[in-house]
Backbone as a ProteinNet text record, in pm:
[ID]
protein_1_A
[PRIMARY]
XXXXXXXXXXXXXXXXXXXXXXXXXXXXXXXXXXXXXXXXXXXXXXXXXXXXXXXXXXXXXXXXXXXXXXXXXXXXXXXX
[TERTIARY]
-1008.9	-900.6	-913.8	-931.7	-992.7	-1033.7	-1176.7	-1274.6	-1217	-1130.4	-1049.9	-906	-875.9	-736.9	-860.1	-946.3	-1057.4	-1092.2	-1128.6	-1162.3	-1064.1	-954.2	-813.5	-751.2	-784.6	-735.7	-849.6	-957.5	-1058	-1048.8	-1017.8	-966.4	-846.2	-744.3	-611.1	-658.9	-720.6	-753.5	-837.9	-951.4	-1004.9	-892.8	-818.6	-731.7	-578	-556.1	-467.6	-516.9	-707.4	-727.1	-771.8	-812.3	-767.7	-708.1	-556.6	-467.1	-397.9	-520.5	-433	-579.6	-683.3	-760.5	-817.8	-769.7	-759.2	-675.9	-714.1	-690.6	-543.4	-603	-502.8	-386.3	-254.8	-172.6	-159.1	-180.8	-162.7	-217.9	-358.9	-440	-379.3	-330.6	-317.4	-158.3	-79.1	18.9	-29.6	-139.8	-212.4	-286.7	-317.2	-374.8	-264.9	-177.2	-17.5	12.9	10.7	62.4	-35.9	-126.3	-260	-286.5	-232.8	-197.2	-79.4	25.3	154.7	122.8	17.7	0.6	-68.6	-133.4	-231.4	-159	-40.3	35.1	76.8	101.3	194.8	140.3	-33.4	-100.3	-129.3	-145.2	-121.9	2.6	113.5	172.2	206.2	176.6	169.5	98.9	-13.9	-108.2	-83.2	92.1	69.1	211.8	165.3	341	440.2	482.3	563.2	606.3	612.3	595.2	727.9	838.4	970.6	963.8	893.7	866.5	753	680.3	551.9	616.9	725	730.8	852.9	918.3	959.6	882.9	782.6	725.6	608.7	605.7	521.4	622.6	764.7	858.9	878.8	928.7	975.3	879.2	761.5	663.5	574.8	546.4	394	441.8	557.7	634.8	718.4	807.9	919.8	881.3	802	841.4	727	620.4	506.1	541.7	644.4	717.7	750.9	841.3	940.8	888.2	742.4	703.7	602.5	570.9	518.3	586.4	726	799.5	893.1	854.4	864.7	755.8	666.4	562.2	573.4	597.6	579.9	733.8	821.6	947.1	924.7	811.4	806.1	711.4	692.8	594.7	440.2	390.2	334	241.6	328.9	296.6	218.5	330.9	245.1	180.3	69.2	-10	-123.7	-135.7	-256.2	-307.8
-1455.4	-1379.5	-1228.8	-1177.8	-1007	-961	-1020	-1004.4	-977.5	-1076.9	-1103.4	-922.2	-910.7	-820.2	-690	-681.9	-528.8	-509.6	-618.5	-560.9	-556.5	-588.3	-536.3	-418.1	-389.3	-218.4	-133.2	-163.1	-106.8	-55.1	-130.9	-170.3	-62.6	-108.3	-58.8	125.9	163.3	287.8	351.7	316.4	353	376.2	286.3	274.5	404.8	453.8	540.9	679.1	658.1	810.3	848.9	708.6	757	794	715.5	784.3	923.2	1002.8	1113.7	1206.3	1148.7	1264.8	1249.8	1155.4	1117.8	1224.9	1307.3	1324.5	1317.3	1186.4	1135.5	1064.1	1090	1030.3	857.1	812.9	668	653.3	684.8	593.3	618.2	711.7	746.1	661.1	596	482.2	387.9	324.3	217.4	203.2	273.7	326.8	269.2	367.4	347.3	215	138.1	-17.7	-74.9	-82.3	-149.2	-121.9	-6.5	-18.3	-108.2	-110.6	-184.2	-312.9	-310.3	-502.4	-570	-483.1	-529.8	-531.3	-438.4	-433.9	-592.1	-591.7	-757.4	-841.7	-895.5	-963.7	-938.3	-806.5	-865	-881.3	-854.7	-905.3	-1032.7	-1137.7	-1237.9	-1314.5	-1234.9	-1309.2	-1267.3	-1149.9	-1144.5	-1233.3	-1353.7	-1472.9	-1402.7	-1294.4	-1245.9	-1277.5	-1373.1	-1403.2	-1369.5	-1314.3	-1294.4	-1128.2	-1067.4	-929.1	-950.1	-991.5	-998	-1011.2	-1124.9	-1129.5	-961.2	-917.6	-790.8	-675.6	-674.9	-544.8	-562.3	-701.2	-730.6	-691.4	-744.4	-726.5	-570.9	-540.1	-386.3	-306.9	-299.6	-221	-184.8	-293.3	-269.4	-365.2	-444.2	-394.6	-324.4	-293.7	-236.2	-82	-69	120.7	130.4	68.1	78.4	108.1	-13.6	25.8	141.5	160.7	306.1	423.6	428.9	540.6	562.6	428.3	442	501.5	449.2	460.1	620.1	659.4	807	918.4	870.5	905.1	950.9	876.7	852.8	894.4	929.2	1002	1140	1185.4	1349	1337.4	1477.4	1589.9	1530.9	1544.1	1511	1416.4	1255.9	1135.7	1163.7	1210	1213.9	1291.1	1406.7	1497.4	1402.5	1316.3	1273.7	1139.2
-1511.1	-1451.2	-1473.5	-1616	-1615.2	-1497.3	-1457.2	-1363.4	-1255.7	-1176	-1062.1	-1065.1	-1178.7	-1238.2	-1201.2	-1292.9	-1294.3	-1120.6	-1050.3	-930.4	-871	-848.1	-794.6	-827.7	-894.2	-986.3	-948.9	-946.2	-904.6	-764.5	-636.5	-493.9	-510.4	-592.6	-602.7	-618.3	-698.7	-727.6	-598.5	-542.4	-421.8	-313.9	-286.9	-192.9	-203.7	-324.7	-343.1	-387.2	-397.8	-380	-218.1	-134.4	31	58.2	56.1	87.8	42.8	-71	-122.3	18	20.6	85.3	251.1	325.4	462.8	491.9	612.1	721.9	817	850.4	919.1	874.8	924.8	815.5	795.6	945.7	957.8	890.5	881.2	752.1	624.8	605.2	455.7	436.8	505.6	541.5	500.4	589.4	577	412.9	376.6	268.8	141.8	171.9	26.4	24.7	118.8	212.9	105	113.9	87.1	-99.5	-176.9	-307.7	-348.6	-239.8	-289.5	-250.6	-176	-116.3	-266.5	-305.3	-426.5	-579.4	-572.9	-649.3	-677.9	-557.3	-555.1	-594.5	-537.1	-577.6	-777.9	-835.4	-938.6	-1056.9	-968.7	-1042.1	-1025.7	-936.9	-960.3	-1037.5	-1065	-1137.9	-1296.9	-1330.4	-1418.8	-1460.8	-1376.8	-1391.4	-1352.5	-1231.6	-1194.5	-1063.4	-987.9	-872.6	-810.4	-886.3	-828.8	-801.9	-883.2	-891	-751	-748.6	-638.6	-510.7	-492.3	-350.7	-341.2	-385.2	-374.6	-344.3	-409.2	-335.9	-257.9	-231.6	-105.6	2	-9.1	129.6	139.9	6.5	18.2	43.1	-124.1	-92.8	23.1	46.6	160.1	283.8	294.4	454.2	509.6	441.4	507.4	449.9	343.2	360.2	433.3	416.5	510.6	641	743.1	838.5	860.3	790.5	752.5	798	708.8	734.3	859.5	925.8	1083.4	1151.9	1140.1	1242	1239.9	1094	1069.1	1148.4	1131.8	1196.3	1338.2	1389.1	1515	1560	1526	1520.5	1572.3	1471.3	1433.9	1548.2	1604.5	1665	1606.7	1497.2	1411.9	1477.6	1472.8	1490.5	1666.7	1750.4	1852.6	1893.3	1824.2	1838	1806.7	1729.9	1634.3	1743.2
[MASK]
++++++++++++++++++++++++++++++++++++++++++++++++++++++++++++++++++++++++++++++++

């Protein structure tokens, strides 16, 4: 299980220094989404599965949402 935890944090870390140096913002959305998706995965694996399905819903769907649809609100969203 380490093994499985180290390369998820590993993933988890790549994935939230994209989103600090992309460009584009969707990706860098997709990006934050994709630390909180992994979030979830380990906290399930750290026997938290009530904490896990929460910031699978909150974290990495609905603010993920949120901030598409922020996006794409602003000037911003539809220049890109």
């Amino acid at each position: 299980m380490p093994l499985i935890s180290s390369f998820l944090i590993l993933i988890m870390l790549i994935a939230a220094l994209a989103a600090l140096f992309f460009d584009n913002l969707l990706n860098s959305i997709i990006a934050a989404g994709l630390v909180s998706l992994i979030a979830s995965v380990l906290f399930y694996f750290l026997k938290a599965p009530d904490v896990a399905m929460t910031e699978a819903a909150i974290g990495a769907g609905l603010t993920t949402a949120i901030f598409v649809l922020a996006l794409y609100k602003t000037e911003r969203g539809k220049s890109e």
